[in-house]
C-alpha positions as CSV (number, residue, x, y, z in Angstrom):
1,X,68.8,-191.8,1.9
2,X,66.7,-195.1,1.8
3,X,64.6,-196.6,-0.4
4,X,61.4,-195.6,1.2
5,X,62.2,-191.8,1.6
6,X,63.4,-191.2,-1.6
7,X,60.5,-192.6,-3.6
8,X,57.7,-191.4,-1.0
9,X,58.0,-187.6,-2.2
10,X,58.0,-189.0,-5.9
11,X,54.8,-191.5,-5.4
12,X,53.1,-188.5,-3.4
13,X,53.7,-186.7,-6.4
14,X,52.2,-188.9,-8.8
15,X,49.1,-189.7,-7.2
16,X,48.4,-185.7,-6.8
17,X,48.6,-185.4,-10.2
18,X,46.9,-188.8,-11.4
19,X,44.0,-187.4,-8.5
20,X,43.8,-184.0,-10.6
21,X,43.8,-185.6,-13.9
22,X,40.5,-187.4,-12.8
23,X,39.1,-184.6,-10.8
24,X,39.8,-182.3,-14.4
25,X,38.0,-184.6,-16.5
26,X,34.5,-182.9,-16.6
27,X,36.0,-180.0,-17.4
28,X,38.6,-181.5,-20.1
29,X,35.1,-183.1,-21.5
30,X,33.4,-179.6,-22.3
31,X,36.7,-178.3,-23.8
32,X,36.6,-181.4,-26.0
33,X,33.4,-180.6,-27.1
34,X,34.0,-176.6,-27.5
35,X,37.4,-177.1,-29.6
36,X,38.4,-175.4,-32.4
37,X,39.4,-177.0,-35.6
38,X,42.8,-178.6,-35.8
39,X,45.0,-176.2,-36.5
40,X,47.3,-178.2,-39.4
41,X,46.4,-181.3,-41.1
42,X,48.7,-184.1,-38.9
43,X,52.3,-185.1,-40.1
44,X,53.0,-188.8,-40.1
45,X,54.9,-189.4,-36.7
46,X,55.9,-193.1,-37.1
47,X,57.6,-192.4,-40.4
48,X,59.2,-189.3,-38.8
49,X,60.5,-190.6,-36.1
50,X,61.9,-193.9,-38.0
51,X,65.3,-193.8,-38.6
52,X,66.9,-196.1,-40.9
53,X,70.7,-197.7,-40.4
54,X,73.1,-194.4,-40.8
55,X,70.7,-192.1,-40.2
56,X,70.6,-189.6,-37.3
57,X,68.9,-190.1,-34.2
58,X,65.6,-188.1,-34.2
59,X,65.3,-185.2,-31.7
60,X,62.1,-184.2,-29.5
61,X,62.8,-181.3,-27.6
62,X,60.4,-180.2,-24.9
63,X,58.6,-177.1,-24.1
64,X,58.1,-177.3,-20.7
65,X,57.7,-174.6,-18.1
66,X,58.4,-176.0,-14.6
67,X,58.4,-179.4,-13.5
68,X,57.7,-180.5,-9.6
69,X,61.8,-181.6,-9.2
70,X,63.2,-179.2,-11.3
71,X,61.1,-176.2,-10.7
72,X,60.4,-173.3,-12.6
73,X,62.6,-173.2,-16.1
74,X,62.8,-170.6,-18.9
75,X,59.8,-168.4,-19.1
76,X,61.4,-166.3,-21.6
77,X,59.8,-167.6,-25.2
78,X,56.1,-168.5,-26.3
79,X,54.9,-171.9,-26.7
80,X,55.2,-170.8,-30.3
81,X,58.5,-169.0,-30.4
82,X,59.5,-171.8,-28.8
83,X,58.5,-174.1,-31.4
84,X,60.1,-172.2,-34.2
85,X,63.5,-172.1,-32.7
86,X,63.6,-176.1,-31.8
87,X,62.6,-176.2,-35.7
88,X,65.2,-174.0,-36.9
89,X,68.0,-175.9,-35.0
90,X,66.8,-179.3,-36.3
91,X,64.4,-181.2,-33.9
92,X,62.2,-184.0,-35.5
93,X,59.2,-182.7,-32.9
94,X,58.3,-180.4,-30.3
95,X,56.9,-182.0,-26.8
96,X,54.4,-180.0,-25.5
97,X,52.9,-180.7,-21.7
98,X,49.5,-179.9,-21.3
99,X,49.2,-180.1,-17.7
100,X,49.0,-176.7,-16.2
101,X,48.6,-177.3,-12.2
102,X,51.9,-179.3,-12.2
103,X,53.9,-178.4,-15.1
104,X,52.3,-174.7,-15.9
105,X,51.4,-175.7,-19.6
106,X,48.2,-176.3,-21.3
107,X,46.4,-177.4,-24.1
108,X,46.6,-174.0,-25.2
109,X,50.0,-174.0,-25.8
110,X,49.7,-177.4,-27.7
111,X,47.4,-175.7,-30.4
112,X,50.0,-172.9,-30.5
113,X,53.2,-174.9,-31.1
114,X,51.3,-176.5,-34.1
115,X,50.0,-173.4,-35.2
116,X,53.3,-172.0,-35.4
117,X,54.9,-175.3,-37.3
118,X,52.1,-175.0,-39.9
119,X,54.3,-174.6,-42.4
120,X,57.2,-176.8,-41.0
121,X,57.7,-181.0,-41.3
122,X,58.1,-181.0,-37.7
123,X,55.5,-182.8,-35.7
124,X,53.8,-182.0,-31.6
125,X,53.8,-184.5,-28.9
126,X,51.3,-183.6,-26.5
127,X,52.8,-185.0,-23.1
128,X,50.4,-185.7,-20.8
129,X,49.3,-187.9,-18.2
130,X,46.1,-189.5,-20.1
131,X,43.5,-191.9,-18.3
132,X,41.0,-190.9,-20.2
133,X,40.6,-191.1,-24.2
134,X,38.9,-187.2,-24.0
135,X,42.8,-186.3,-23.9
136,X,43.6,-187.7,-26.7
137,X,40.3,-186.1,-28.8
138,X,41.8,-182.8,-27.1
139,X,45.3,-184.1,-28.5
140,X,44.1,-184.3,-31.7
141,X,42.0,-181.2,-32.0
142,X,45.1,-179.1,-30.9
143,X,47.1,-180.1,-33.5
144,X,49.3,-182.8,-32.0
145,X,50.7,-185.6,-34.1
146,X,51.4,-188.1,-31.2
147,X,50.3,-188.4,-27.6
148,X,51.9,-189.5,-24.4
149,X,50.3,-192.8,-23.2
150,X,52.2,-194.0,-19.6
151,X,52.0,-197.6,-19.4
152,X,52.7,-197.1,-16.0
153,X,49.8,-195.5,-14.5
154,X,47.2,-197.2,-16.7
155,X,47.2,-200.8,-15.1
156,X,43.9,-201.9,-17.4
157,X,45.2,-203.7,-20.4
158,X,41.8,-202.9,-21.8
159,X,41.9,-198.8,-21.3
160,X,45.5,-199.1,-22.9
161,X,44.9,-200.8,-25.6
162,X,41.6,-198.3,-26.2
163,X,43.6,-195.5,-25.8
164,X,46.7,-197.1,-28.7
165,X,43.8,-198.0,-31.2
166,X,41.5,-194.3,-30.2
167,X,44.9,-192.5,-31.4
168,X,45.1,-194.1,-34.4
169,X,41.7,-193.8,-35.4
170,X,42.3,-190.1,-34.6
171,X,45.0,-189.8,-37.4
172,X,47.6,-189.2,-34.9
173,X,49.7,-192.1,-33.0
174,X,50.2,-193.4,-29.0
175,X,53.7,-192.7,-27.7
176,X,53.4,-195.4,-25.2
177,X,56.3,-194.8,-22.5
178,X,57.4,-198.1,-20.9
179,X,60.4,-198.3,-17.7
180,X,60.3,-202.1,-17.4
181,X,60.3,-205.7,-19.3
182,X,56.4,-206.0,-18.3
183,X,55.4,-202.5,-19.3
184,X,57.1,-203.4,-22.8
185,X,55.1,-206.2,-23.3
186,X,52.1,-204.8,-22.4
187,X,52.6,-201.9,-24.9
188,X,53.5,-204.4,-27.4
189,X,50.7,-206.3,-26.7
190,X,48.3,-202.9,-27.2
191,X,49.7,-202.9,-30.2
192,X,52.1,-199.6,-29.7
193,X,54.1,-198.7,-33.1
194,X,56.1,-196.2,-31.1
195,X,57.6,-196.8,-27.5
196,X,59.6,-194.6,-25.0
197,X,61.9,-196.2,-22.6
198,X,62.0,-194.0,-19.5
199,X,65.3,-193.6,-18.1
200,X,63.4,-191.9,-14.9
201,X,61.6,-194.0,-12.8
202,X,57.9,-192.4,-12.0
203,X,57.6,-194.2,-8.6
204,X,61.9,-192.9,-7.5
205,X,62.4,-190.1,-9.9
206,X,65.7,-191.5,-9.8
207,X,67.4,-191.8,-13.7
208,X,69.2,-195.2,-14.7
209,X,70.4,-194.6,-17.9
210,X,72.0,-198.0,-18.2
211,X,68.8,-199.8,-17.8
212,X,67.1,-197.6,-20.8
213,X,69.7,-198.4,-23.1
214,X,69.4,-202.7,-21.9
215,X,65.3,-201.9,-22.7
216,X,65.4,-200.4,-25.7
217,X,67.6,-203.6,-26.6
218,X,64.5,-205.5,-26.3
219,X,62.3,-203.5,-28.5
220,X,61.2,-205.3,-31.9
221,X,61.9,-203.9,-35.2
222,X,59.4,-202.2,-37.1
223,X,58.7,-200.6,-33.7
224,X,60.2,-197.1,-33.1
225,X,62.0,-196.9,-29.9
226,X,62.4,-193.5,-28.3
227,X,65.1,-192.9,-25.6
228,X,63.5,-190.9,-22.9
229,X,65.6,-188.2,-20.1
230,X,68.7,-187.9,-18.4
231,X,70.5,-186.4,-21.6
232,X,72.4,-183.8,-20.4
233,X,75.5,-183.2,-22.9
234,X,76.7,-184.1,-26.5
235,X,78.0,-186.9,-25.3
236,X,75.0,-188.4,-23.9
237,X,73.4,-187.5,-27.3
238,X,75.9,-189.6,-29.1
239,X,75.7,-192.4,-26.5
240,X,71.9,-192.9,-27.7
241,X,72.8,-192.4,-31.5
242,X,74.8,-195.3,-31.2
243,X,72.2,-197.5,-29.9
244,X,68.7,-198.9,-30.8
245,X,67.1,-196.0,-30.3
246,X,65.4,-194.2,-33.3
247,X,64.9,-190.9,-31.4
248,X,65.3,-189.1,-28.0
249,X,63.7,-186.5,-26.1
250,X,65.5,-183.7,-24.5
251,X,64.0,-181.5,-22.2
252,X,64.9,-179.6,-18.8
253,X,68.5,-179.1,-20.2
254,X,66.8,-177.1,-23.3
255,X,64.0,-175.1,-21.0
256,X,67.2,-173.7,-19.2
257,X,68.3,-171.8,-22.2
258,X,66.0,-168.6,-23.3
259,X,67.6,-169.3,-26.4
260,X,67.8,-172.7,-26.9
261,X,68.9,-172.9,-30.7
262,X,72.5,-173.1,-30.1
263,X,72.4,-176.1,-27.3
264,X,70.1,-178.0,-29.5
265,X,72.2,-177.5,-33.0
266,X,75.1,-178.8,-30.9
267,X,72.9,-181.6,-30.0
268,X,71.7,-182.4,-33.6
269,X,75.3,-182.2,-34.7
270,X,76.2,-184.6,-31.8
271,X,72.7,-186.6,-33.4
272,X,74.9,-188.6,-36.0
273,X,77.3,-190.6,-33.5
C-alpha cells in the first residue's frame, strides 16, 4: 500500500478524536468543577518509574477497552479488578484511557483503578489526548499520578510547557510522549522529567521499533525514558530491559487476556534482561 493510503485512515482518525476532545471541553469543564475528592494521596511517579543500573525495567500495563485499529478487547474485568490483578503480577502502574467515544474508557474508570490501588505502591497514568489543562485537574482529582501529554498534537511550545509545569503544581507529573528528534527537544525544553518514545507513529499507525530504541538513546539522564508499544512477547520485554529505557508500557497484548496475571508475571520475569 502507499504512503498516502496508509496514513490517510490513521490522520482521519486523529483529527476525529483531537475534534471531539475540543468539542468535550465544556462538558469536561463542569465535571472538573463537580469532582469528588481524590481518591488516594498521589505516589511519586518519577521516583517509581526510575530505575537505577541492574534494576528491572518498570512495567505500565494498560486497561484499555477497544482501540480504533485493534477493536474491541477484553471486557471481561472492571477498571478496578483490573487494576488489582496488573498489581498482583508486578506492574509499576496501571494506564488508564479516559477517552470513552474512541477507546470506551472514562474518567470514571481512572478514579476506580486508584481507588482500588489505595492500599498498593502502584501508581495510574491517565492516557489521554489533553489540549486542554482541565484534563489534567480531572487527572488529578481522579486519582492519577501521571498524565499523558502528546507532544505531537500540541504544536504550541507555550500550551506544552503549561501543561508540564500545571501537572507538577498538581502533585502529579507530565508523561510527555515524543516519536521524533524535534518532539524530544521540545519536551526537554518544557521541562518534561519523564518521556515516552512512541514506537507507533500517530500520523501511520505503523510501529518502528528500531527507531524507539535509537530515540530513547538520545534521552538525557536524570530524565526517565519510557519505551512505548509494539511489545508483543518476552522477548521484546527483554529487548527494552537491555536498553535505556527505565520502563515500558504494555497494552493490547494484555487487554486480550480476561486474566491477564499470568502474561504479565511472564513479562515481569522477562523485566530483568
Amino acid at each position: 500500500m502507499a504512503g498516502g493510503d496508509a496514513c490517510g485512515p490513521a490522520l482521519k482518525i486523529l483529527d476525529d478524536i483531537l475534534a471531539a476532545k475540543r468539542a468535550d471541553l465544556p462538558r469536561l469543564r463542569a465535571l472538573a468543577r463537580q469532582a469528588a475528592p481524590r481518591p488516594r494521596a498521589p505516589r511519586r511517579a518519577f521516583d517509581a518509574l526510575r530505575r537505577d543500573a541492574g534494576q528491572p525495567l518498570r512495567l505500565i500495563a494498560e486497561i484499555k477497552r477497544r482501540s480504533p485499529s485493534a477493536g474491541p478487547l477484553s471486557m471481561v474485568l472492571s477498571a478496578g479488578d483490573r487494576a488489582r490483578a496488573y498489581a498482583e503480577a508486578g506492574a509499576t502502574m496501571v494506564s488508564v484511557l479516559a477517552d470513552t467515544p474512541f477507546f470506551a474508557g472514562g474518567w470514571e474508570d481512572v478514579r476506580e483503578a486508584a481507588e482500588a490501588l489505595c492500599d498498593a505502591a502502584v501508581g495510574v497514568l491517565a492516557k489521554e489526548f489533553v489540549v486542554d489543562p482541565v484534563q489534567v485537574d480531572l487527572a488529578e482529582a481522579t486519582g492519577a499520578d501521571l498524565v499523558l501529554v502528546i507532544a505531537r498534537i500540541l504544536p504550541d511550545d507555550g500550551l506544552l510547557r503549561a501543561l508540564v509545569d500545571r501537572s507538577r503544581a498538581a502533585g502529579i507529573e507530565a508523561l510527555v510522549e515524543v516519536a521524533s528528534e524535534p518532539e524530544l527537544e521540545r519536551a526537554l525544553a518544557a521541562g518534561a522529567r519523564i518521556v515516552g518514545v512512541n514506537a507507533r507513529d500517530l500520523d501511520t499507525l505503523v510501529v518502528d521499533v528500531g527507531r524507539a530504541h535509537a530515540l530513547s538513546r538520545g534521552v538525557p539522564d536524570g530524565v526517565v525514558s519510557l519505551h512505548l508499544s509494539g511489545l508483543r512477547s518476552d522477548n521484546d520485554v527483554r529487548t527494552v530491559a537491555r536498553g535505556r529505557s527505565d520502563g515500558a508500557l504494555v497494552g493490547e497484548i494484555l487487554m486480550r487476556e480476561d486474566d491477564p496475571r499470568p502474561l504479565l508475571r511472564s513479562y515481569t520475569l522477562a523485566a530483568n534482561g
